[in-house]
C-alpha positions as CSV (number, residue, x, y, z in Angstrom):
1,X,0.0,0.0,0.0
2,X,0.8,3.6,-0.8
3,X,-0.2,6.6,1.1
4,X,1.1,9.4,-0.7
5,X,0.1,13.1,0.3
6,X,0.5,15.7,3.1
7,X,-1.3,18.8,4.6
8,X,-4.2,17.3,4.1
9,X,-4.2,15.9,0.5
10,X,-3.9,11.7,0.2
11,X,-4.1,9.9,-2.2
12,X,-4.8,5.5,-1.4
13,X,-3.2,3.1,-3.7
14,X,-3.4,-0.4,-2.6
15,X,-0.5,-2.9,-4.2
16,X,0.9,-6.2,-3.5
17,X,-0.9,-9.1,-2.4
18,X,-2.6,-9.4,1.3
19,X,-5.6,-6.9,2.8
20,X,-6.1,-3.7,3.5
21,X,-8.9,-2.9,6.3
22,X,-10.3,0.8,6.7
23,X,-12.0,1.3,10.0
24,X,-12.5,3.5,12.6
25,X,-15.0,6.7,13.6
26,X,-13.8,8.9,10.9
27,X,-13.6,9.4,7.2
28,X,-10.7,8.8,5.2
29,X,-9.7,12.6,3.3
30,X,-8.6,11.3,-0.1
31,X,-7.8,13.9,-2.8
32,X,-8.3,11.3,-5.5
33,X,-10.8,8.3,-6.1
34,X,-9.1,5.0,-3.8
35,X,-7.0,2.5,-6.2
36,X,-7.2,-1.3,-6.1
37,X,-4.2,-2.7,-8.1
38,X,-3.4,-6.2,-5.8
39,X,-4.8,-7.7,-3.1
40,X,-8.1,-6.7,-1.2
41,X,-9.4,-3.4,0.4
42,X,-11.8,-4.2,3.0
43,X,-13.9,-1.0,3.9
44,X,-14.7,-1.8,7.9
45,X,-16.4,1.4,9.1
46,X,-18.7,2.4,12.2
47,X,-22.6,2.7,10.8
48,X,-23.1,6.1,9.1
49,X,-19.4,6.5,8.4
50,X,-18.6,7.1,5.3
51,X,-15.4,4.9,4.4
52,X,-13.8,7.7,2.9
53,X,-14.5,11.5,1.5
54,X,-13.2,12.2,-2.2
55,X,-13.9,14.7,-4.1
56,X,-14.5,11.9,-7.0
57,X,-17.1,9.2,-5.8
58,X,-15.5,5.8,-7.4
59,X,-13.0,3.6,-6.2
60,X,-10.8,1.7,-9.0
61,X,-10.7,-2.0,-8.8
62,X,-7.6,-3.7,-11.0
63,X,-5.3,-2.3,-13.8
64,X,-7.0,-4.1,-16.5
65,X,-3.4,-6.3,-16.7
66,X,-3.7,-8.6,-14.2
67,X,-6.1,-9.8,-11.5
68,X,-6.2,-10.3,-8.2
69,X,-7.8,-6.8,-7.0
70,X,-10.9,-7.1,-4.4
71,X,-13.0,-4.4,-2.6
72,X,-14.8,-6.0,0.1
73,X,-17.5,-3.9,2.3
C-alpha cells in the first residue's frame, strides 16, 4: 500500500498481495478516487461512516493487466 500526500491531501493506492482494512469513527480525506491494483481493500467502518470522503465518488478495482484486485464492504 501507498499513502502518498501531506497537509491534508492523500491519495490510497493499494499494491501487492494481502488486505487492507479501513476502519474506525472517521472518514478517510482522499484527494483522489481510492486505487485497487493487488490484493483486497476491506472497507470496515462504524454505521453512518462514510469509508472515505473524495472529491470523485469511485474507487478503482484492477489495472485491466492482471487480476487479483478485491474491494470487500
Amino acid at each position: 500500500m501507498r499513502l502518498l500526500g501531506g497537509a491534508g491531501n492523500a491519495e490510497l493506492l493499494k499494491v501487492g498481495a494481502g488486505t487492507l482494512e479501513l476502519g474506525g469513527t472517521q472518514a478517510n480525506l482522499l484527494t483522489t478516487a481510492p486505487r485497487i491494483q493487488r490484493g483486497t481493500l476491506v472497507l470496515n467502518k462504524s454505521p453512518g461512516v462514510a469509508a472515505f470522503n473524495s472529491t470523485n465518488g469511485t474507487v478503482v478495482v484492477g489495472d485491466d493487466v492482471a487480476s487479483g484486485a478485491t474491494l470487500r464492504f
